[in-house]
TIRO-2110 file (N, C-alpha, C; in Angstrom, 1 decimal):
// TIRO-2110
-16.6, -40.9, -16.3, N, 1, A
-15.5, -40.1, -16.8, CA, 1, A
-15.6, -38.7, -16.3, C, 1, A
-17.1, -38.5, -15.9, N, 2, A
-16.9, -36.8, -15.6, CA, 2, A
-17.0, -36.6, -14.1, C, 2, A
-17.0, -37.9, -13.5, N, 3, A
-16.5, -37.8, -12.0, CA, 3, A
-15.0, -37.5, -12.2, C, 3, A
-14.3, -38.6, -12.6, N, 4, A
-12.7, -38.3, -12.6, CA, 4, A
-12.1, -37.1, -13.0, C, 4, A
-12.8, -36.8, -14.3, N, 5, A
-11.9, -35.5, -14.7, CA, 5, A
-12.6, -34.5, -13.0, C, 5, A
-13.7, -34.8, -12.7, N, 6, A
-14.1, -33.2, -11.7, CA, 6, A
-13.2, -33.4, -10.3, C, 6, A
-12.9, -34.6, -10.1, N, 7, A
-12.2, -35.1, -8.7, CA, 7, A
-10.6, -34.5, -9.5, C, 7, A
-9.9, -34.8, -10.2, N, 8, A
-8.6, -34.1, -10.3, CA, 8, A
-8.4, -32.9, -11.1, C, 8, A
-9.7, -32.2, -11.2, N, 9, A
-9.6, -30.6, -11.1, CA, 9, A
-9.8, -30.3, -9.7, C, 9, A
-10.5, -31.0, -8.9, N, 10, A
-10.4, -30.5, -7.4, CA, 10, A
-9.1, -30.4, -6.8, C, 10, A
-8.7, -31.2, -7.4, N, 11, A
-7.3, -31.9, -6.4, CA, 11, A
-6.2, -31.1, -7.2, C, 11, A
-5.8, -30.5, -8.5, N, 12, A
-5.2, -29.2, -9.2, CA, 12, A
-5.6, -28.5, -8.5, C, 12, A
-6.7, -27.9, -8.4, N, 13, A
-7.3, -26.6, -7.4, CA, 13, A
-6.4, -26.4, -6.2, C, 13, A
-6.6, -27.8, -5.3, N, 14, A
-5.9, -27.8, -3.9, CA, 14, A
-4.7, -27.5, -3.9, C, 14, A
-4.1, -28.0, -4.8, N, 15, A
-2.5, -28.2, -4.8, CA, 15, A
-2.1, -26.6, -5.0, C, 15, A
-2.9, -26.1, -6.0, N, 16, A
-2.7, -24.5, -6.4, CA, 16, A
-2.7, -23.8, -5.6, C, 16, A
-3.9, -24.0, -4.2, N, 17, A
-3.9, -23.0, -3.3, CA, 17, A
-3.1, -23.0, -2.5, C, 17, A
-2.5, -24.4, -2.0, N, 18, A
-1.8, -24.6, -0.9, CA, 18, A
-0.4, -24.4, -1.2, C, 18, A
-0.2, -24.3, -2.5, N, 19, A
1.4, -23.5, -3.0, CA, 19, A
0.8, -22.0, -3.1, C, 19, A
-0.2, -21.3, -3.3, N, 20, A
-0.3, -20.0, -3.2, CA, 20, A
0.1, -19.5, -1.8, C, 20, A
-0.6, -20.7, -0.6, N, 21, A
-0.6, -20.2, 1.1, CA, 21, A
0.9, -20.1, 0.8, C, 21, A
1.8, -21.1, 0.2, N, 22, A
2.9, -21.1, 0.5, CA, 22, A
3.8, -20.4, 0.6, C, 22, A
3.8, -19.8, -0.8, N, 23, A
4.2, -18.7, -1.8, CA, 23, A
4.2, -17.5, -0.2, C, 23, A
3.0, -17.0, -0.5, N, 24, A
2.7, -15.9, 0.6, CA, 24, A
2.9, -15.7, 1.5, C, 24, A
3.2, -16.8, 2.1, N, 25, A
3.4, -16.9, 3.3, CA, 25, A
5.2, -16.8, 3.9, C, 25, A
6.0, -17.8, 2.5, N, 26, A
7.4, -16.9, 2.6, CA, 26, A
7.8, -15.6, 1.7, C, 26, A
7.2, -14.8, 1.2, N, 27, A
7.4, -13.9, 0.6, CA, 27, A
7.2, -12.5, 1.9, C, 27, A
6.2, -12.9, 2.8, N, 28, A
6.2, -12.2, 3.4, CA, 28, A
7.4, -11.8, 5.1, C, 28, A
7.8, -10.7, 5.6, N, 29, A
8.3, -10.8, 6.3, CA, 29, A
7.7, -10.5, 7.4, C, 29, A
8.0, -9.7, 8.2, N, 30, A
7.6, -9.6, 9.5, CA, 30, A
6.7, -8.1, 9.1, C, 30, A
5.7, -8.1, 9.7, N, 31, A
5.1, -7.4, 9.9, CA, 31, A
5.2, -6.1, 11.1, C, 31, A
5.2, -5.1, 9.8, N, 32, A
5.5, -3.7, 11.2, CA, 32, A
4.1, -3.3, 11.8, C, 32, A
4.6, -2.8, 13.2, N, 33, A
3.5, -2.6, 14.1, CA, 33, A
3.8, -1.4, 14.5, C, 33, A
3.1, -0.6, 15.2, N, 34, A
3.3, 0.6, 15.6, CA, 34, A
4.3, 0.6, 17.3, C, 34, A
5.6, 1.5, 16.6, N, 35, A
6.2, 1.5, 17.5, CA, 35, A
7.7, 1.2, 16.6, C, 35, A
7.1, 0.5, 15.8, N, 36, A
8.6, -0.1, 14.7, CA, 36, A
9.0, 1.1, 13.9, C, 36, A
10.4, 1.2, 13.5, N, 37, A
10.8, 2.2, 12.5, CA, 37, A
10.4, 1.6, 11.2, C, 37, A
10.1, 3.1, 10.7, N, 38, A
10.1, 2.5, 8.9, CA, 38, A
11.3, 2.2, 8.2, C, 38, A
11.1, 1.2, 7.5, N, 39, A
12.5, 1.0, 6.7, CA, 39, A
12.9, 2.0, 5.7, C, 39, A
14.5, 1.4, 5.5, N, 40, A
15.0, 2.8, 4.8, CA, 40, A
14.9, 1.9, 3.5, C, 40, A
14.1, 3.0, 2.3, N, 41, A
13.5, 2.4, 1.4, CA, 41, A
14.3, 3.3, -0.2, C, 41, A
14.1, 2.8, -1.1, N, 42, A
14.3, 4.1, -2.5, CA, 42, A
13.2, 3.8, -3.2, C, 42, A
12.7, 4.2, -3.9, N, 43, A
11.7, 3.4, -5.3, CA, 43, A
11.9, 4.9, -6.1, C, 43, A
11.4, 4.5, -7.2, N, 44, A
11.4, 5.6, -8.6, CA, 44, A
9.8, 6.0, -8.1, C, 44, A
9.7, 7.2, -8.3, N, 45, A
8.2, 7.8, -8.7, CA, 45, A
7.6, 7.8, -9.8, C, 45, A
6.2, 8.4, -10.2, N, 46, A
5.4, 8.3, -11.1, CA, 46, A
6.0, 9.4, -12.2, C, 46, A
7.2, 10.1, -11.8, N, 47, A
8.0, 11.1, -12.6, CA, 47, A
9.1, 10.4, -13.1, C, 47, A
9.3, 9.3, -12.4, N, 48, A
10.5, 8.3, -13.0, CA, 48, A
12.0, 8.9, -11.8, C, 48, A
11.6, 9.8, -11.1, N, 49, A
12.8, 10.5, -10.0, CA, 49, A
12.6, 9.6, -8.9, C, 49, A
14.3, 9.2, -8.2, N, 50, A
13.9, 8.8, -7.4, CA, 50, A
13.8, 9.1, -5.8, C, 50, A
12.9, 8.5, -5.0, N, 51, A
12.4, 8.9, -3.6, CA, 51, A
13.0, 8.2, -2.3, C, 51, A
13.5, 8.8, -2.0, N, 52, A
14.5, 8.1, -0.3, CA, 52, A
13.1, 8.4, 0.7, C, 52, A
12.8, 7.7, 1.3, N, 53, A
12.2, 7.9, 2.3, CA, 53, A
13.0, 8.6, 3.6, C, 53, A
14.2, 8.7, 3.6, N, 54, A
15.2, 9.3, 4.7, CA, 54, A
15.0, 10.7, 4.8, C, 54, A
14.6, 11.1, 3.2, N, 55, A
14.8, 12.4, 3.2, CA, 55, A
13.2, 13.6, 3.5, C, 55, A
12.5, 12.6, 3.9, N, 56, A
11.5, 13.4, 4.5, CA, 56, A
11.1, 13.1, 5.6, C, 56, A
11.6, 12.4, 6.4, N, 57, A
11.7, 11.8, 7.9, CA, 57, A
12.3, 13.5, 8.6, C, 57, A
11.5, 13.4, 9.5, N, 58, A
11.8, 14.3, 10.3, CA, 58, A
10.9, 16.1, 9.8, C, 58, A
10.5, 16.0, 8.3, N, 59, A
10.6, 16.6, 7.8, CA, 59, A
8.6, 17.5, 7.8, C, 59, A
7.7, 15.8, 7.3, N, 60, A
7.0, 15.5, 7.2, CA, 60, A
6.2, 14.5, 8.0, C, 60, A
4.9, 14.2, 8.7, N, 61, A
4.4, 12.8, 9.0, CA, 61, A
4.5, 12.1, 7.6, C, 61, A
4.3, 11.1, 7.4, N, 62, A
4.1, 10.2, 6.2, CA, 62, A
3.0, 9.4, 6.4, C, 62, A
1.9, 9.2, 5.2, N, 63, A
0.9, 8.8, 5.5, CA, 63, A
1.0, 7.7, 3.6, C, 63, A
2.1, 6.8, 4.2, N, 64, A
2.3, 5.2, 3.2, CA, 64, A
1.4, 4.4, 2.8, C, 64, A
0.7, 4.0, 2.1, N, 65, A
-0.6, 3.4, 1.9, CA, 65, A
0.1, 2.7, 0.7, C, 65, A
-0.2, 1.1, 0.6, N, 66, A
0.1, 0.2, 0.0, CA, 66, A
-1.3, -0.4, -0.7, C, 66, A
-1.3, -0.4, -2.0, N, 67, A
-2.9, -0.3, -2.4, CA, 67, A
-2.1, -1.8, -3.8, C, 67, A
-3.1, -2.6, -4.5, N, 68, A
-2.9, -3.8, -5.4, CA, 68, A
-2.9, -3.3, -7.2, C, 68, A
-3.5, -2.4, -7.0, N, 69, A
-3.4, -2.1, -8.9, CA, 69, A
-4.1, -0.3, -9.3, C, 69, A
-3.1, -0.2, -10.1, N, 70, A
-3.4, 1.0, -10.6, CA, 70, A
-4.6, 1.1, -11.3, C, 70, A
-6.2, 2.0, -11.5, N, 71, A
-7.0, 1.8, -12.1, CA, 71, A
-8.2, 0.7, -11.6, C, 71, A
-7.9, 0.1, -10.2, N, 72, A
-8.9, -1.0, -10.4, CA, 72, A
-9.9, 0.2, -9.5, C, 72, A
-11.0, -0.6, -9.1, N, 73, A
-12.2, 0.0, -8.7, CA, 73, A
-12.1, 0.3, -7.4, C, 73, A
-11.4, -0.5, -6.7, N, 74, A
-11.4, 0.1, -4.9, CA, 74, A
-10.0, 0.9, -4.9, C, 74, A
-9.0, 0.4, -5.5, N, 75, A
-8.0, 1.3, -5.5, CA, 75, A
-8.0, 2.5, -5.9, C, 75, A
-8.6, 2.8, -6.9, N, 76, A
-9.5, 4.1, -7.3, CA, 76, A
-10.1, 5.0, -6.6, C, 76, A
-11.1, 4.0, -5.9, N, 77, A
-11.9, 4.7, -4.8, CA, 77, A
-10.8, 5.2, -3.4, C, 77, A
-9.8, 4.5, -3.6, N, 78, A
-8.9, 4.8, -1.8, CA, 78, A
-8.4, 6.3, -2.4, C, 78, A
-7.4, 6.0, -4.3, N, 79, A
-6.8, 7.1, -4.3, CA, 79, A
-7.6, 8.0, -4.5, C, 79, A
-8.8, 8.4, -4.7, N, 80, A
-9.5, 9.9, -5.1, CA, 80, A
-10.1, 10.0, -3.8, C, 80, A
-10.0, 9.2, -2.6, N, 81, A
-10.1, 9.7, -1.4, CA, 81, A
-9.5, 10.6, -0.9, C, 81, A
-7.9, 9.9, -0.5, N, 82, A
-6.7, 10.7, -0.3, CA, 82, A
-6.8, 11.9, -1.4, C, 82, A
-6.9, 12.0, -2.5, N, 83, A
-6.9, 13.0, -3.0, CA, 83, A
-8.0, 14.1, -2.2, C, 83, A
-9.2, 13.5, -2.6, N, 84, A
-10.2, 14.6, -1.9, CA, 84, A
-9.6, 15.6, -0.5, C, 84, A
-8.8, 14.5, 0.3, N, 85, A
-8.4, 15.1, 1.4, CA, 85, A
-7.3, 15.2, 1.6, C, 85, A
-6.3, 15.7, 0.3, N, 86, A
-5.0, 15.9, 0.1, CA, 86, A
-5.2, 17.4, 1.1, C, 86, A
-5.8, 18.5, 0.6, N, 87, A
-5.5, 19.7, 1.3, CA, 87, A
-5.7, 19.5, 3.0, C, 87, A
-6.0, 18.7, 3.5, N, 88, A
-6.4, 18.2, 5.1, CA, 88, A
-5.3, 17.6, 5.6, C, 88, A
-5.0, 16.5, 4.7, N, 89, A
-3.2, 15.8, 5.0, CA, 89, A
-2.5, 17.4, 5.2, C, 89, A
-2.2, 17.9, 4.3, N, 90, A
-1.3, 19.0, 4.0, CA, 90, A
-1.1, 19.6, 5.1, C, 90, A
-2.3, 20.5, 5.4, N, 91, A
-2.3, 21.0, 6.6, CA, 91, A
-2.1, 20.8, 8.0, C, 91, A
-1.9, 19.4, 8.1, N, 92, A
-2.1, 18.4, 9.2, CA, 92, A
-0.6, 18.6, 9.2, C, 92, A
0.3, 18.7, 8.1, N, 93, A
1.6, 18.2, 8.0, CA, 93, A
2.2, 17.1, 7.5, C, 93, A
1.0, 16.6, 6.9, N, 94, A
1.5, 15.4, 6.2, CA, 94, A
1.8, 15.0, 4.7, C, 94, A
2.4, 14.0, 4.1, N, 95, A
2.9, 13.7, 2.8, CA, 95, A
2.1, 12.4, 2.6, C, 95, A
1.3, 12.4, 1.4, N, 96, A
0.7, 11.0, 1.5, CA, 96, A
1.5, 10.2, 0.0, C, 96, A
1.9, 9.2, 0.7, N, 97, A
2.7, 8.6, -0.4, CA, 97, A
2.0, 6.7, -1.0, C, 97, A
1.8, 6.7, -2.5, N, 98, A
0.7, 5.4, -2.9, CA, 98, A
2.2, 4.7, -3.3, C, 98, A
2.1, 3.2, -2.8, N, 99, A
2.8, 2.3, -3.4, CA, 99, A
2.3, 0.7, -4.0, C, 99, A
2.7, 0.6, -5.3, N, 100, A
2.4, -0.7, -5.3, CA, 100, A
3.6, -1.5, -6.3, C, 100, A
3.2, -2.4, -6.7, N, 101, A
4.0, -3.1, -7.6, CA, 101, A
4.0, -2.4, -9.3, C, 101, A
3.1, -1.7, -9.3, N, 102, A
2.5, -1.3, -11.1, CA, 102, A
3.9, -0.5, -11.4, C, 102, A
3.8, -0.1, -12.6, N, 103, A
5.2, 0.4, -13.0, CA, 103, A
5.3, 1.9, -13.1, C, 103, A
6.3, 2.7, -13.6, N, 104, A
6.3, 4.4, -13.1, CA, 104, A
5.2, 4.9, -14.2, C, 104, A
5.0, 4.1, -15.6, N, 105, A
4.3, 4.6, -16.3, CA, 105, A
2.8, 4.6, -16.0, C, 105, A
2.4, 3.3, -15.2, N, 106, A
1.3, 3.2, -14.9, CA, 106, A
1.0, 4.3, -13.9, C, 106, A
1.4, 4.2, -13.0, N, 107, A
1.5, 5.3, -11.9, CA, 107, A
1.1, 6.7, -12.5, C, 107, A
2.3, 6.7, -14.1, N, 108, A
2.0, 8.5, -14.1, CA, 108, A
0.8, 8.6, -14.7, C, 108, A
0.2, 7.5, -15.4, N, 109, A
-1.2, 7.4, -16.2, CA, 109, A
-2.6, 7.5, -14.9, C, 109, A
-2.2, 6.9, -14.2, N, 110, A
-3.5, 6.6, -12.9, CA, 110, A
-3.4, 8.4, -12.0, C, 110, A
-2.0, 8.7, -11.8, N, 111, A
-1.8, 10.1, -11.3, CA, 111, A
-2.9, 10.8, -12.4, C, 111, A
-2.6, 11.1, -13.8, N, 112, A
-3.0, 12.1, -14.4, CA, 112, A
-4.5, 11.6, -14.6, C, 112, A
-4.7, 10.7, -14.9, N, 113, A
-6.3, 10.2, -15.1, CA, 113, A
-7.6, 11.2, -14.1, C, 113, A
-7.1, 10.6, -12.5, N, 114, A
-7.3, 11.4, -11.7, CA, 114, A
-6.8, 12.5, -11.1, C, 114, A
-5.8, 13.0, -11.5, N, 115, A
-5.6, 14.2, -11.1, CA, 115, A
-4.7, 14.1, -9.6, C, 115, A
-4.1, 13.2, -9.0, N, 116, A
-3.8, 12.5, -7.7, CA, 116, A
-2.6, 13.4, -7.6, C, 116, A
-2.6, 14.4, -6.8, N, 117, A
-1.7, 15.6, -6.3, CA, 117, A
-0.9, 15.2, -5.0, C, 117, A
-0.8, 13.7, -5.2, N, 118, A
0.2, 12.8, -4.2, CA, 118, A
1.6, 12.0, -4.9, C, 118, A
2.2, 11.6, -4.4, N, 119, A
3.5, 10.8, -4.6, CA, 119, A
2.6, 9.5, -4.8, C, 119, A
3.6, 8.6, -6.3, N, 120, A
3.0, 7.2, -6.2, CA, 120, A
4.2, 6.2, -6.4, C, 120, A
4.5, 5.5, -5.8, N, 121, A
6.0, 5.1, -5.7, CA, 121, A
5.9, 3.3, -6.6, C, 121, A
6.7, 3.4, -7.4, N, 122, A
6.5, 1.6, -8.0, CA, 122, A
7.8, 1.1, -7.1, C, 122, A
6.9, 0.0, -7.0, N, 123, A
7.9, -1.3, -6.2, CA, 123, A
7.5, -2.5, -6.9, C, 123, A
8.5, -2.5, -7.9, N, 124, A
8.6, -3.9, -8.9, CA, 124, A
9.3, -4.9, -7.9, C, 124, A
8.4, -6.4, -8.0, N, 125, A
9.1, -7.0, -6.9, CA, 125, A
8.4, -7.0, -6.0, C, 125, A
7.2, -5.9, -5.5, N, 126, A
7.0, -6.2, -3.8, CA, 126, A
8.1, -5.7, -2.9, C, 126, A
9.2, -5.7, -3.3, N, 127, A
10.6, -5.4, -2.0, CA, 127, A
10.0, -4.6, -0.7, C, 127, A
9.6, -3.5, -0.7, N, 128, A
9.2, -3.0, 0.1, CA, 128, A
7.8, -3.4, 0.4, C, 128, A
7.0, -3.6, -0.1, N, 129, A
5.8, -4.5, 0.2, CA, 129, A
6.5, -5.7, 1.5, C, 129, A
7.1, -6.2, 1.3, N, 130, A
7.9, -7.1, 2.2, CA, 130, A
8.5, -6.6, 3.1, C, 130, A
9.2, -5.6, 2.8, N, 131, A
10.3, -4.6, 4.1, CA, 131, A
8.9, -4.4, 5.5, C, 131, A
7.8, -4.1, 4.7, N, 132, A
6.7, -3.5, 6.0, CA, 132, A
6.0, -4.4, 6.3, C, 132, A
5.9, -6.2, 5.3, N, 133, A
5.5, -6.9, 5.9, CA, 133, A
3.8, -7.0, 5.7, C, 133, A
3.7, -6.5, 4.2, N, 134, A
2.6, -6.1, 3.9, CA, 134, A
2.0, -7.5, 3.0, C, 134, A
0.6, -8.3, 3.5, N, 135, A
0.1, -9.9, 3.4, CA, 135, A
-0.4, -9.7, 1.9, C, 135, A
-0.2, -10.7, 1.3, N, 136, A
-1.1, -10.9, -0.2, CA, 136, A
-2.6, -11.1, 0.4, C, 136, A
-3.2, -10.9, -0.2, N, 137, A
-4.9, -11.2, 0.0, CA, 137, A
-5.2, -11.3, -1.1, C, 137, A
-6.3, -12.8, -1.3, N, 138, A
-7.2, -12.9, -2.2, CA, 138, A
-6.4, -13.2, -4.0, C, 138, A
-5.4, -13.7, -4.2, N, 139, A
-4.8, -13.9, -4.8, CA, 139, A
-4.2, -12.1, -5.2, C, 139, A
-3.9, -11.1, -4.5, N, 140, A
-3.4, -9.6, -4.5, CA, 140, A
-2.4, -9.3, -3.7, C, 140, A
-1.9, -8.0, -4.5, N, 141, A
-1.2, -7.4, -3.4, CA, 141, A
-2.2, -6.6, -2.3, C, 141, A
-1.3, -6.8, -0.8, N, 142, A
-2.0, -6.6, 0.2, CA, 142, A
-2.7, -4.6, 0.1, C, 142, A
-3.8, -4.4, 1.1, N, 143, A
-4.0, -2.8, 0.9, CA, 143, A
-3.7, -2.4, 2.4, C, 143, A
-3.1, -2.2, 2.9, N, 144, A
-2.7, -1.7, 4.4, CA, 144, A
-1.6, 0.0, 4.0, C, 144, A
-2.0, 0.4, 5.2, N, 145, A
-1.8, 2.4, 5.4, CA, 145, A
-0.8, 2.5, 6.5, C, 145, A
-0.3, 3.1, 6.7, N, 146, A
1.1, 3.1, 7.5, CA, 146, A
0.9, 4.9, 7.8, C, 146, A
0.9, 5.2, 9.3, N, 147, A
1.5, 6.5, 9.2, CA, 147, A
2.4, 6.3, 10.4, C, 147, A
3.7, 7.4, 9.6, N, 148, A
5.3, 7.7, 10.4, CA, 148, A
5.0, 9.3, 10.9, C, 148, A
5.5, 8.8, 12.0, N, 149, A
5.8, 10.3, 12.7, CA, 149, A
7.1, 11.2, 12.5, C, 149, A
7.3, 11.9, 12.8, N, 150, A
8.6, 12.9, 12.8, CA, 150, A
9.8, 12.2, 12.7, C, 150, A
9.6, 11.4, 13.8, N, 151, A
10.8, 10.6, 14.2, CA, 151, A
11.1, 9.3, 13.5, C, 151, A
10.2, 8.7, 12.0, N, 152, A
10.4, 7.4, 11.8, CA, 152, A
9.8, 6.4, 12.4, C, 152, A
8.7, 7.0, 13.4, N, 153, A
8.3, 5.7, 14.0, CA, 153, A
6.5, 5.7, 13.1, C, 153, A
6.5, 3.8, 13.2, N, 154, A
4.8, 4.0, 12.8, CA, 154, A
4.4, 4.0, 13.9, C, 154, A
3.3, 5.1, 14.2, N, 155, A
2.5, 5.6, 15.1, CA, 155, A
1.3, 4.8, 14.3, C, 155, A
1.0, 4.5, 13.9, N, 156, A
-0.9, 3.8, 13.3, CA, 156, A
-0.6, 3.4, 12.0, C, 156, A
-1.5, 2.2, 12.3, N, 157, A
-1.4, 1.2, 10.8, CA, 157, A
-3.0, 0.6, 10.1, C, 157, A
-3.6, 0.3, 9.6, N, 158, A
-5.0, -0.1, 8.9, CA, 158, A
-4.5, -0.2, 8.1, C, 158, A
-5.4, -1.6, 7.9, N, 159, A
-5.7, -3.0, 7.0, CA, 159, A
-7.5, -2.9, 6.8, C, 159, A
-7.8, -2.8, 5.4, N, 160, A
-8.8, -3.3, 5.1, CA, 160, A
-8.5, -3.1, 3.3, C, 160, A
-8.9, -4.4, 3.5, N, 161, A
-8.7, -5.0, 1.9, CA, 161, A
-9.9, -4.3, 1.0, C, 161, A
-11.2, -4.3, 1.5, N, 162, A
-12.0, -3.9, 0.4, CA, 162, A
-13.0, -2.5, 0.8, C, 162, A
-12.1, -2.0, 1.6, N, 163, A
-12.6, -0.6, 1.7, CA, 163, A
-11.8, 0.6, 1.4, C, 163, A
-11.7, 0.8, 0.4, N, 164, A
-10.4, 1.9, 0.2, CA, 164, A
-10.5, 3.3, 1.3, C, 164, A
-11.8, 4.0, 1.0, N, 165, A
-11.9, 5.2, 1.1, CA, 165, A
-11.8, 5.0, 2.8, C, 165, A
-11.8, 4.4, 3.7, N, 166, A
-11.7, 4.2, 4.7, CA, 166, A
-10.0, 4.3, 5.4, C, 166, A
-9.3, 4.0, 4.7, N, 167, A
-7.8, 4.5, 4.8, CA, 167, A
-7.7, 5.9, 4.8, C, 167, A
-8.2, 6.6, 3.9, N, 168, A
-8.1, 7.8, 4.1, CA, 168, A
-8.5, 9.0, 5.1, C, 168, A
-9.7, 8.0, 5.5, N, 169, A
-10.6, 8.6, 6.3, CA, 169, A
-10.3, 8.8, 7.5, C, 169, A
-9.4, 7.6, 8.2, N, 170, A
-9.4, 7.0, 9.3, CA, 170, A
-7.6, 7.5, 9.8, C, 170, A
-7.3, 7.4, 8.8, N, 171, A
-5.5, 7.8, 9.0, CA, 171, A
-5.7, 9.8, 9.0, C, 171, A
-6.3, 10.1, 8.5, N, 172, A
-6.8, 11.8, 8.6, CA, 172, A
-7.4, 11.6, 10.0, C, 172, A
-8.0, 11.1, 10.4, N, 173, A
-8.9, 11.6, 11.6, CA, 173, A
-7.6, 11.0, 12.8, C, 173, A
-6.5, 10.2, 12.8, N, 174, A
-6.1, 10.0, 13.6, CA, 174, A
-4.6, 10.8, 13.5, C, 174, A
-4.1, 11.3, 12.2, N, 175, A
-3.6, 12.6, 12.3, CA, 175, A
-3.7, 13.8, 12.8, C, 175, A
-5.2, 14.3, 12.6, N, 176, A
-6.0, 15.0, 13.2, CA, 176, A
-5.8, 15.1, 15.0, C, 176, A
-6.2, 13.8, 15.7, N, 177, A
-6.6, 13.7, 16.8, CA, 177, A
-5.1, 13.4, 17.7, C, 177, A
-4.4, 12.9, 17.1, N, 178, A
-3.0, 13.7, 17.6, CA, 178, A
-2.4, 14.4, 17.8, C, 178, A
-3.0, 15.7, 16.4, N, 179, A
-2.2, 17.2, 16.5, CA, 179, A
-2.9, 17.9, 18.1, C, 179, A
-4.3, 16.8, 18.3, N, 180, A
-4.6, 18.3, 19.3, CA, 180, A
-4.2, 17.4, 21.3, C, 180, A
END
């Protein structure tokens, strides 16, 4: 009996994952690369106002970073990265903007917890999660960083799921190494 029940918990298991590949796999759209325009987007902020991305195009670089949950442990660690080197974005010229699925209240809770002197945009749905083409991982929303140049275009993009502070690090130094 405890062969059977363990052979069709295997075989539930399988069926679960290969509807998760599924799932993920049409939810996602095409993935932007550098060279592609950013999509024209809205979402509400962590103030509940809402944010056109049109309207800082041209204005600002944008440094978009798509992170899985408000409060968890690497997401934490990416946002108090970007924070640490909010004054370095700034000066660079840049806006660093956090999006995920969590809601505007979460957002304004995880902003004031840490103190995150950045934009945090909810995207209930994923919608824009999808517009950039951004992969579920690990049963999550994906963590990938986007920076737009003047013009709308992504100039550089990084993916790493379980290194937060490394988005920050890496999209500043390649902000950086542009300006000169």
């Amino acid at each position: 009996m405890k062969n059977i029940t363990l052979k069709i918990a295997m075989l539930v298991l399988a069926f679960m994952l290969i509807g998760f590949c599924r799932i993920s796999q049409a939810q996602s759209g095409k993935q932007l690369q550098v060279g592609d325009n950013v999509p024209n987007f809205t979402l509400h902020n962590q103030d509940g106002k809402l944010f056109n991305v049109r309207d800082y195009i041209g204005k600002k670089v944008l440094v978009i970073y798509f992170y899985p949950k408000d409060e968890s442990m690497v997401c934490t660690k990416e946002a108090c990265a970007f924070r640490d080197s909010f004054n370095e974005f700034t000066k660079a010229g840049a806006m660093v903007i956090g999006v995920n699925g969590g809601t505007v209240e979460s957002h304004e809770e995880f902003q004031q917890h840490y103190k995150l002197p950045f934009t945090l945009l909810s995207d209930p749905g994923n919608k824009v999660y999808d517009m950039f083409g951004v992969q579920n991982k690990l049963f999550m929303s994906g963590r990938e960083t986007f920076v737009i140049d003047l013009k709308g275009k992504i100039v550089y993009t990084h993916e790493a799921m379980l290194q937060g502070k490394e988005h920050s690090d890496d999209a500043l130094a390649f902000i950086k190494a542009a300006k000169k």
